[in-house]
Biopython code that builds the backbone (N, CA, C, O; Angstrom):
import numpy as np
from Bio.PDB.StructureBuilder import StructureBuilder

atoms = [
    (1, "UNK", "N", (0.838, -1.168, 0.000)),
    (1, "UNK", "CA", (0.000, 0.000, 0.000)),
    (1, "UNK", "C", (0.889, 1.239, 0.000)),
    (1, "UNK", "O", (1.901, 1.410, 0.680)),
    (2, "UNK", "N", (0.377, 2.014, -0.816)),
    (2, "UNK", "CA", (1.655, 3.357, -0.770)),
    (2, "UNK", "C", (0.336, 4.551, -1.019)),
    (2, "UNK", "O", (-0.816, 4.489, -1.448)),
    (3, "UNK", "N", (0.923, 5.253, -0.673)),
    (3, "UNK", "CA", (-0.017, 6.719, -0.114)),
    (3, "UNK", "C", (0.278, 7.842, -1.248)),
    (3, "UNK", "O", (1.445, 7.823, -1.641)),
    (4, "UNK", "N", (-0.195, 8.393, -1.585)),
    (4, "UNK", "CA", (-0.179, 9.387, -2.536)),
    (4, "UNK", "C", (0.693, 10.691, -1.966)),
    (4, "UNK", "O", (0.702, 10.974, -0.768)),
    (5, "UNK", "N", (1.227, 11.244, -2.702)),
    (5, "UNK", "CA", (2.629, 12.239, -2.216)),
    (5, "UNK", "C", (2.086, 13.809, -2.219)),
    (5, "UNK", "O", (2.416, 14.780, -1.539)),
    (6, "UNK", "N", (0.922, 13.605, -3.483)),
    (6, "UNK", "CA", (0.685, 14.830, -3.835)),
    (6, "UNK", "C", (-0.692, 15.166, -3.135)),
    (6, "UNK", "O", (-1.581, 14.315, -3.157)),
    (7, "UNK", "N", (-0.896, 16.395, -2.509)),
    (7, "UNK", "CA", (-2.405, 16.290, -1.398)),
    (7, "UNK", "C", (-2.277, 18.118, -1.271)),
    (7, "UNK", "O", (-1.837, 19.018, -1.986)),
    (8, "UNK", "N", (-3.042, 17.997, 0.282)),
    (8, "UNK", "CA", (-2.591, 18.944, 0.911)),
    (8, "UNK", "C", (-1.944, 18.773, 2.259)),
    (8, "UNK", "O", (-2.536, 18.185, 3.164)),
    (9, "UNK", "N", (-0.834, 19.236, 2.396)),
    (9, "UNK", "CA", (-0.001, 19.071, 3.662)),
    (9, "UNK", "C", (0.711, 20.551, 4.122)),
    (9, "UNK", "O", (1.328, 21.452, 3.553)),
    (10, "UNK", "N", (0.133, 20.172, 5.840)),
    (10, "UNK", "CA", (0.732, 21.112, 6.585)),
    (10, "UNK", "C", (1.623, 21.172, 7.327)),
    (10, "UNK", "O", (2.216, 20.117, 7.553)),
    (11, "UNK", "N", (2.108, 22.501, 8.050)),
    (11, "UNK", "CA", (3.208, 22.172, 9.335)),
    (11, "UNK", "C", (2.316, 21.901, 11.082)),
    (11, "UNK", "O", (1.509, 22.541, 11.756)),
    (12, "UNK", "N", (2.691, 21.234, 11.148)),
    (12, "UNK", "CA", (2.098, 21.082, 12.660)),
    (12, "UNK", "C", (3.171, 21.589, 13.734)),
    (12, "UNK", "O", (4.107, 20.801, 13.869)),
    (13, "UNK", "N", (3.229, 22.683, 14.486)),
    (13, "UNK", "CA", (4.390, 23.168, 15.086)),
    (13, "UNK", "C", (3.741, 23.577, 16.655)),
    (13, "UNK", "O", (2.631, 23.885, 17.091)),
    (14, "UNK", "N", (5.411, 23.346, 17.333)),
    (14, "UNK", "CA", (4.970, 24.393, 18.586)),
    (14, "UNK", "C", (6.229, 24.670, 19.231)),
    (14, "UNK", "O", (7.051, 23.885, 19.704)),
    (15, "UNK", "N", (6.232, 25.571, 19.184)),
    (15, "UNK", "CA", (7.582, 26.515, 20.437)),
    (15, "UNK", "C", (8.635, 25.483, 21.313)),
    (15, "UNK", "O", (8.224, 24.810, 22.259)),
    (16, "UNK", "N", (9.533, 25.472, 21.019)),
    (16, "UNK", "CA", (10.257, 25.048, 22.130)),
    (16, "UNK", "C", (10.203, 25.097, 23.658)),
    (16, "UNK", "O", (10.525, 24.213, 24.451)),
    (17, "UNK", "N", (9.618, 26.601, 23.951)),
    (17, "UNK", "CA", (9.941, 27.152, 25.344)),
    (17, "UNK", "C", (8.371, 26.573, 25.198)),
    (17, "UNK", "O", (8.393, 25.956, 26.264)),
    (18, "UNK", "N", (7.355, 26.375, 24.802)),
    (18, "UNK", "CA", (6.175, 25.730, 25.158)),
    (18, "UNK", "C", (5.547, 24.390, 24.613)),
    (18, "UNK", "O", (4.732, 24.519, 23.699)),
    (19, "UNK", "N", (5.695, 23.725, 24.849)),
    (19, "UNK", "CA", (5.900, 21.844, 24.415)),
    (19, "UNK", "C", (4.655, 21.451, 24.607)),
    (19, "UNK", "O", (4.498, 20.260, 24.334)),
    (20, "UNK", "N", (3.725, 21.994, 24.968)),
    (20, "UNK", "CA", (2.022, 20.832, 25.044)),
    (20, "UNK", "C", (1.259, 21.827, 24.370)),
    (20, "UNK", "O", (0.036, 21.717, 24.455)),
    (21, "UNK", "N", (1.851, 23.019, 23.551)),
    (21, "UNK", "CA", (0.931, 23.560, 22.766)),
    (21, "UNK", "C", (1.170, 23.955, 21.552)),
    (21, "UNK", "O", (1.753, 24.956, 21.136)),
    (22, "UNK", "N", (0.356, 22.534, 20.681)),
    (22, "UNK", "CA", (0.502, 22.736, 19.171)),
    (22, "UNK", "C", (-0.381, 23.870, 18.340)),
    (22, "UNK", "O", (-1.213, 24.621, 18.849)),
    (23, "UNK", "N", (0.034, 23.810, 16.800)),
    (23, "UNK", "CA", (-0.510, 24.604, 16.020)),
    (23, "UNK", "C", (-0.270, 24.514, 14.752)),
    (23, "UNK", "O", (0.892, 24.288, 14.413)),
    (24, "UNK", "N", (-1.454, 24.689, 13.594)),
    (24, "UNK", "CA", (-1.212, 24.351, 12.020)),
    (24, "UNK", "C", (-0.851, 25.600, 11.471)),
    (24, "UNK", "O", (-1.636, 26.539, 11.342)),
    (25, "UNK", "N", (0.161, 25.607, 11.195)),
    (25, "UNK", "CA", (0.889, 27.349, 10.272)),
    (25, "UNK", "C", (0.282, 27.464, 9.544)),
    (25, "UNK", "O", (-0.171, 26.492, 8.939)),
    (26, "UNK", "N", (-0.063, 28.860, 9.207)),
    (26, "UNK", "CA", (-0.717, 29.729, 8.276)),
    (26, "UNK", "C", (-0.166, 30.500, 7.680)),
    (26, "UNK", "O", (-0.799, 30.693, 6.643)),
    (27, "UNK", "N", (1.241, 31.469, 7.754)),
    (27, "UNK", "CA", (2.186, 31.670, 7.418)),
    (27, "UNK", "C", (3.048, 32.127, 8.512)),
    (27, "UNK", "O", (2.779, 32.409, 9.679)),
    (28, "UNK", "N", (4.595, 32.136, 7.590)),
    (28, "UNK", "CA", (5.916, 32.090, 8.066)),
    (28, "UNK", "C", (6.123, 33.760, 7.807)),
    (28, "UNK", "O", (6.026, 34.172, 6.651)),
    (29, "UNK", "N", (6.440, 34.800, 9.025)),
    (29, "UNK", "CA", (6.830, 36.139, 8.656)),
    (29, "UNK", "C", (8.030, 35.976, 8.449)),
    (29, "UNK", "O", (8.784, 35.079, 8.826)),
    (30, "UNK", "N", (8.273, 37.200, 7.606)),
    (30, "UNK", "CA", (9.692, 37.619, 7.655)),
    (30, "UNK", "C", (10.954, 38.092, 8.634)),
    (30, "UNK", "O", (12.061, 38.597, 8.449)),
    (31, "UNK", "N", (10.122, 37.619, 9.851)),
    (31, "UNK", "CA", (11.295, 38.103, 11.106)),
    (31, "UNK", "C", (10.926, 36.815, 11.364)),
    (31, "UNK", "O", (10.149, 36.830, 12.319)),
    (32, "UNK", "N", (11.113, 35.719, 10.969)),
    (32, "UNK", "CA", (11.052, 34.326, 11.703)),
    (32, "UNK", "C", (9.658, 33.463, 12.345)),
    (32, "UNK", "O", (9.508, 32.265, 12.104)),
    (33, "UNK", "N", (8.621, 34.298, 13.236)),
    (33, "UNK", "CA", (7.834, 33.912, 13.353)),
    (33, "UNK", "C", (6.720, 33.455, 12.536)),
    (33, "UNK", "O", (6.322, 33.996, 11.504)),
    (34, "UNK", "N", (6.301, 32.516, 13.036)),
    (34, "UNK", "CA", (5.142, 31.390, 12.815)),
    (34, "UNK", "C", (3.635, 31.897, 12.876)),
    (34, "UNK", "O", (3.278, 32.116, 14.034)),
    (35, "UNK", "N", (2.750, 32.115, 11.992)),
    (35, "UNK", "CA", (1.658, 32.702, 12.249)),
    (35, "UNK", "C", (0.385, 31.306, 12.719)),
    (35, "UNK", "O", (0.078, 30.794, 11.642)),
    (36, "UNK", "N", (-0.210, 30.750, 13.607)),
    (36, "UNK", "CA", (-1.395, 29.870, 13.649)),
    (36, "UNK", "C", (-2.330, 29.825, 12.570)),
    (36, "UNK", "O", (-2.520, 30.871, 11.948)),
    (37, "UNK", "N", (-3.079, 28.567, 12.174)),
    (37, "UNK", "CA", (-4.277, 28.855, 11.473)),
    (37, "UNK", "C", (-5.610, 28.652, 11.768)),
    (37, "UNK", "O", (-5.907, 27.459, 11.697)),
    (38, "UNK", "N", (-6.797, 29.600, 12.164)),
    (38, "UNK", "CA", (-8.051, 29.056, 12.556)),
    (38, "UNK", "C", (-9.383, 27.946, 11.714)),
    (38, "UNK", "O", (-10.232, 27.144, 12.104)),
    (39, "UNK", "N", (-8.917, 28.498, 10.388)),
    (39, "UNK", "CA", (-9.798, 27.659, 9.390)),
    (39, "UNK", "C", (-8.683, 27.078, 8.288)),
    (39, "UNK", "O", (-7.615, 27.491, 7.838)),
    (40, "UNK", "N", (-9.792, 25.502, 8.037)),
    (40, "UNK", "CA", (-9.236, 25.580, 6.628)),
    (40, "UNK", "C", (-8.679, 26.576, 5.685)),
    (40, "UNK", "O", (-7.511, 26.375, 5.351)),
    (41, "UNK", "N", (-9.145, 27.380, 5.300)),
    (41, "UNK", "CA", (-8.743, 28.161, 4.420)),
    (41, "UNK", "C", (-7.058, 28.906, 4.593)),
    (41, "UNK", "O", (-6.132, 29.166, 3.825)),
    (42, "UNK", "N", (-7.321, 29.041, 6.005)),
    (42, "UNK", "CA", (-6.172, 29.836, 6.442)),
    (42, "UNK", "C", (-5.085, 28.682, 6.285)),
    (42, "UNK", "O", (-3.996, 29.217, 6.074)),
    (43, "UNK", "N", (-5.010, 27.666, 6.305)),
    (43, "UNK", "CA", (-3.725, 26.964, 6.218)),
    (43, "UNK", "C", (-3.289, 26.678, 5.276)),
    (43, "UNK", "O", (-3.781, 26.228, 4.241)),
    (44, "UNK", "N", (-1.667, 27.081, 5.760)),
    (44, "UNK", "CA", (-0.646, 26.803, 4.382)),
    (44, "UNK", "C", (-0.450, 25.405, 3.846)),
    (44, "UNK", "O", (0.034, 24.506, 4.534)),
    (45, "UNK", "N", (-0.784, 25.275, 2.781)),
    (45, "UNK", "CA", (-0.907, 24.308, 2.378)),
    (45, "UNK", "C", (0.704, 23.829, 1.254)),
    (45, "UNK", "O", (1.280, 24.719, 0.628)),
    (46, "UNK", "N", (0.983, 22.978, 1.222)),
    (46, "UNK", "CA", (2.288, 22.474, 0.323)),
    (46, "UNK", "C", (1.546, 21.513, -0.633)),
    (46, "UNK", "O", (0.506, 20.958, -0.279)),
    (47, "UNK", "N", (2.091, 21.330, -1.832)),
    (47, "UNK", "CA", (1.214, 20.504, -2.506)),
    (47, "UNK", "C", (1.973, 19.181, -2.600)),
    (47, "UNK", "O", (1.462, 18.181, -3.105)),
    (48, "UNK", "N", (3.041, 19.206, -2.166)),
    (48, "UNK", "CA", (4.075, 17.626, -2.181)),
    (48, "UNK", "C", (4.092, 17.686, -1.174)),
    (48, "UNK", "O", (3.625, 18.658, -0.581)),
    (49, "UNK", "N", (4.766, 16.429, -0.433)),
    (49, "UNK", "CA", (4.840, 16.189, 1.246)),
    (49, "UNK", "C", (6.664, 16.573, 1.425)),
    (49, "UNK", "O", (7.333, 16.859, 2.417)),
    (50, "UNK", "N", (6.994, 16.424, 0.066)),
    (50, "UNK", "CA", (8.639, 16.978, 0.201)),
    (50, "UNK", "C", (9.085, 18.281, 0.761)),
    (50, "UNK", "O", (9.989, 18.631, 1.520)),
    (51, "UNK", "N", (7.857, 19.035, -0.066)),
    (51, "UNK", "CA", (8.381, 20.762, 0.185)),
    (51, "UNK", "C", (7.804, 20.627, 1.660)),
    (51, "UNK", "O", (8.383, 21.313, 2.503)),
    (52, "UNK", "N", (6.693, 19.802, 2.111)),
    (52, "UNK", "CA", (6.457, 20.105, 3.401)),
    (52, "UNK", "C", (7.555, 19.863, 4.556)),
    (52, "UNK", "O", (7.645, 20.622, 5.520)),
    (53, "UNK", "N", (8.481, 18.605, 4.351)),
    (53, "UNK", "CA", (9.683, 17.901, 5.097)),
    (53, "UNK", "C", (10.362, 18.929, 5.344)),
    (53, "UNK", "O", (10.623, 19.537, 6.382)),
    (54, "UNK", "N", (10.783, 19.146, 3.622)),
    (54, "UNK", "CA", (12.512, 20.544, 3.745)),
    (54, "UNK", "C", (11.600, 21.623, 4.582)),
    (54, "UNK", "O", (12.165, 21.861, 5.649)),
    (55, "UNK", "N", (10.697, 22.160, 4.478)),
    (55, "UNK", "CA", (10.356, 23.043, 5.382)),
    (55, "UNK", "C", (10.572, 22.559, 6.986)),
    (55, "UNK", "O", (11.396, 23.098, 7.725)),
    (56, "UNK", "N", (9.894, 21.708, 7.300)),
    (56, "UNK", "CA", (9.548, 21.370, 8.692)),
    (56, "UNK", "C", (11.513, 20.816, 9.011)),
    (56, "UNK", "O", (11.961, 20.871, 10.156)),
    (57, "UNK", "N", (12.037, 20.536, 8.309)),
    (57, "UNK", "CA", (13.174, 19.961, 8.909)),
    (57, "UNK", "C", (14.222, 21.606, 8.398)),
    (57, "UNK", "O", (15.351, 21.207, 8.111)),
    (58, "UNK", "N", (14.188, 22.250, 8.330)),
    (58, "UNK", "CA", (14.453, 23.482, 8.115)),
    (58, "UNK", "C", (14.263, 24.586, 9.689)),
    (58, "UNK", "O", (15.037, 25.276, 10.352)),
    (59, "UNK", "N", (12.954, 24.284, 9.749)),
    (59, "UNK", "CA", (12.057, 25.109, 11.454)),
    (59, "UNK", "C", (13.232, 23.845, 12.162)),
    (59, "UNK", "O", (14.275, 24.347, 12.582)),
    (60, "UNK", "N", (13.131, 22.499, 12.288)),
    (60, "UNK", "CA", (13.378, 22.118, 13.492)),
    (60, "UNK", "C", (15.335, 22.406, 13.329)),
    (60, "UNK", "O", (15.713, 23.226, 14.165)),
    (61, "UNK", "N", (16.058, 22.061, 12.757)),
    (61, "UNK", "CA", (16.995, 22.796, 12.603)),
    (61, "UNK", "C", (17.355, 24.292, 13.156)),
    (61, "UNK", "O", (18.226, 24.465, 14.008)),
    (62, "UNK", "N", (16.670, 25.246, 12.641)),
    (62, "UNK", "CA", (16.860, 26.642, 13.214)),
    (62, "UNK", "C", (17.146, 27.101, 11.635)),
    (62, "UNK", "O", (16.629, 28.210, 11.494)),
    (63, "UNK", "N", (17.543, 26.824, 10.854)),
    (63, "UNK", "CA", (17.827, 27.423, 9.282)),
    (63, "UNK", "C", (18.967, 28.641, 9.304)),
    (63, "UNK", "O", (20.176, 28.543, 9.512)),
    (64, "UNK", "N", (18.300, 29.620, 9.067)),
    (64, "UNK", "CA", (19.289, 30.825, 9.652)),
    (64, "UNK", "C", (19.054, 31.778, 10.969)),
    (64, "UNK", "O", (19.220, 32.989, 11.116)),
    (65, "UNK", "N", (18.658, 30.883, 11.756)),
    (65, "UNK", "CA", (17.974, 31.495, 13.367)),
    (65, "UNK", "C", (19.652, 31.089, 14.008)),
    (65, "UNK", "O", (20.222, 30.042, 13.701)),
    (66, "UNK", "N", (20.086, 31.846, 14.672)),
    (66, "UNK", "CA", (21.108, 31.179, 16.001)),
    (66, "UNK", "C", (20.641, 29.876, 16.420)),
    (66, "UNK", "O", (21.529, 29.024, 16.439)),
    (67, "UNK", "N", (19.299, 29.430, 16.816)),
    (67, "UNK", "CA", (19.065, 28.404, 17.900)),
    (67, "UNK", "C", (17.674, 28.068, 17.180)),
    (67, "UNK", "O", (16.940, 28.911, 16.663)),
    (68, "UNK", "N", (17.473, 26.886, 17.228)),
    (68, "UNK", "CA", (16.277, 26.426, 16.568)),
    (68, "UNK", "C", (15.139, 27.082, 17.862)),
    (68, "UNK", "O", (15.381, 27.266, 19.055)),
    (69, "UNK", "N", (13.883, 27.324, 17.101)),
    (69, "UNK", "CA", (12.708, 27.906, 17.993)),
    (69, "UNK", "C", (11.035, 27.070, 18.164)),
    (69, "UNK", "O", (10.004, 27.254, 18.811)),
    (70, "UNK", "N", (11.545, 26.116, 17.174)),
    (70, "UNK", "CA", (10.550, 25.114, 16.723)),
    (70, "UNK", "C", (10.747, 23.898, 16.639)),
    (70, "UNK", "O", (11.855, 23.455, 16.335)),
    (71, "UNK", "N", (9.604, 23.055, 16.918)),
    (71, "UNK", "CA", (9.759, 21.260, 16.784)),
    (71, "UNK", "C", (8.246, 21.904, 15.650)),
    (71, "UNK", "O", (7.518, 22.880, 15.838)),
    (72, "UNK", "N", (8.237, 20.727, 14.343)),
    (72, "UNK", "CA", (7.557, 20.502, 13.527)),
    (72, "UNK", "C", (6.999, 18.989, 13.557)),
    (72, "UNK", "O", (7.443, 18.103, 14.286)),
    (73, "UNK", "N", (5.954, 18.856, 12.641)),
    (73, "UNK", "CA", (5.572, 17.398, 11.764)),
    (73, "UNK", "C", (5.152, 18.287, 10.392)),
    (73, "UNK", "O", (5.059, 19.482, 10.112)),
    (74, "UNK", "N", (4.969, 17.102, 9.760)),
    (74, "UNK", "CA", (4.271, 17.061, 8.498)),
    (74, "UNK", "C", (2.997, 16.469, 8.260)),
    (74, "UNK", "O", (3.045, 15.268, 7.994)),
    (75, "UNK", "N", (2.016, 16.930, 8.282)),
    (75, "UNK", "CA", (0.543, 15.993, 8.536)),
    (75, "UNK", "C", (-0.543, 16.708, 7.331)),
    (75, "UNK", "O", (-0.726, 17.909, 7.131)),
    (76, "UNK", "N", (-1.062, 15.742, 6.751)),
    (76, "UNK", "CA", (-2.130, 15.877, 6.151)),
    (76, "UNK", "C", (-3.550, 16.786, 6.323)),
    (76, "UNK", "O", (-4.282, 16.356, 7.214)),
    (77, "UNK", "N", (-3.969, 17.794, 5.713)),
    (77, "UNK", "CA", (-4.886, 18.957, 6.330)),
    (77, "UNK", "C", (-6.121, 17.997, 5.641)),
    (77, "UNK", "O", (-5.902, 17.137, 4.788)),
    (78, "UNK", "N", (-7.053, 18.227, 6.026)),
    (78, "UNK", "CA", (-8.355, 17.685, 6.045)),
    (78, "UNK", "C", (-9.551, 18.709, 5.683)),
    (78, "UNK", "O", (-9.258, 19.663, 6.403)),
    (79, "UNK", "N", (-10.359, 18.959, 5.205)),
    (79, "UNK", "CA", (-11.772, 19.596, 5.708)),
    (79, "UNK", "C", (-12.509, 18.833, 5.901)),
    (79, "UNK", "O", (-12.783, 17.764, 5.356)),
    (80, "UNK", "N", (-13.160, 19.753, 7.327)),
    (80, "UNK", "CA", (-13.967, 19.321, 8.488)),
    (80, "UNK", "C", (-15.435, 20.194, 7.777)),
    (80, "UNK", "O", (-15.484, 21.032, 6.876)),
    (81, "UNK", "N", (-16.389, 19.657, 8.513)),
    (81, "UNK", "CA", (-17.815, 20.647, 8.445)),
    (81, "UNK", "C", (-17.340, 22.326, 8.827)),
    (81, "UNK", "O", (-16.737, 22.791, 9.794)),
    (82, "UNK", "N", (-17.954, 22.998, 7.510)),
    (82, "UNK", "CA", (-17.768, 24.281, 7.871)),
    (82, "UNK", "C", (-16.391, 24.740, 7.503)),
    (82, "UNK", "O", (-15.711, 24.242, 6.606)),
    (83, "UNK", "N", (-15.929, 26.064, 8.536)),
    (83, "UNK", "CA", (-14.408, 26.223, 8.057)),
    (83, "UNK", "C", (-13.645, 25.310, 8.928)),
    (83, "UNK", "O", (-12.511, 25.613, 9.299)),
    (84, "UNK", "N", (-13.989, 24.643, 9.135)),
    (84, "UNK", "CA", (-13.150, 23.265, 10.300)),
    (84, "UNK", "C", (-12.218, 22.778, 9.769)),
    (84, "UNK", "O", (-12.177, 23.062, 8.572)),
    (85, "UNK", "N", (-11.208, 21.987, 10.204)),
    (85, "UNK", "CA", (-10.517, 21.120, 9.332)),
    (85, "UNK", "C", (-9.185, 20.418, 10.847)),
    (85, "UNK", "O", (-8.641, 20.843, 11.866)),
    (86, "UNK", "N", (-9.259, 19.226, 10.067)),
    (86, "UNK", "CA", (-8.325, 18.060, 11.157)),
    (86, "UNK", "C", (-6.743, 18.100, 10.337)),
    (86, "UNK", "O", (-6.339, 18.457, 9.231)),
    (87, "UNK", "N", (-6.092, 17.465, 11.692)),
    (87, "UNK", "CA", (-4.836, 17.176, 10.676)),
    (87, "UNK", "C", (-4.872, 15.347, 10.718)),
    (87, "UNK", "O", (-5.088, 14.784, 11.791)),
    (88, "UNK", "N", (-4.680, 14.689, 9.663)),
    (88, "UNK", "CA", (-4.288, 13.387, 9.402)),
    (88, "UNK", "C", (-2.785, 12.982, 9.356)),
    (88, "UNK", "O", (-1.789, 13.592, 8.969)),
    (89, "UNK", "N", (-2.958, 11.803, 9.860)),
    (89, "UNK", "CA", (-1.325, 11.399, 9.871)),
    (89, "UNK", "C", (-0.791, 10.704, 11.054)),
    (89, "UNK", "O", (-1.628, 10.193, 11.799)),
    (90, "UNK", "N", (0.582, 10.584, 11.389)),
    (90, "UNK", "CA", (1.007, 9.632, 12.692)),
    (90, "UNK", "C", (0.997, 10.629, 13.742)),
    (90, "UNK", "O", (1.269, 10.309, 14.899)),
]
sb = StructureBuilder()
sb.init_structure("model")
sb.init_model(0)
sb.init_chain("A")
sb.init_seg("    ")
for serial, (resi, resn, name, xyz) in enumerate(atoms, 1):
    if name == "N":
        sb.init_residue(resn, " ", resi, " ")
    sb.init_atom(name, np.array(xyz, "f"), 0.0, 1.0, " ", f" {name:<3s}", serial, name[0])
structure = sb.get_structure()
């Protein structure tokens, strides 16, 4: 069984200095920070699960930060009823 590569996939992230509180990115500013997303719509979506990896293994790294500021996954975005939406995945 093999899974299809091409979808929609997100970052699932959360702060280092805060570890039991996740969040699906919506966008990445230009001073480094991570913006949350409330709806489907709002989430950044990748259309390969690759560009989603190099990203997420990019955040957990630190990239060009001094000190990494983020733990990531890569998980599958969903729509839910409404503007809802789940993340799928391990």
């Amino acid at each position: 069984m093999s899974a299809d590569q091409k979808g929609d996939w997100a970052i699932f992230y959360r702060r280092l200095d805060d570890p039991t509180v996740w969040h699906t990115m919506k966008l990445w500013r230009k001073d480094g920070v991570l913006v949350s997303a409330k709806t489907f719509d709002d989430v950044y979506k990748f259309n390969r699960f690759k560009e989603a990896f190099n990203f997420a293994k990019n955040l957990i790294t630190g990239g060009d930060m001094d000190q990494p500021v983020y733990d990531a996954q890569v998980k599958r975005v969903c729509k839910a009823k409404g503007d809802a939406f789940y993340l799928a995945g391990n």
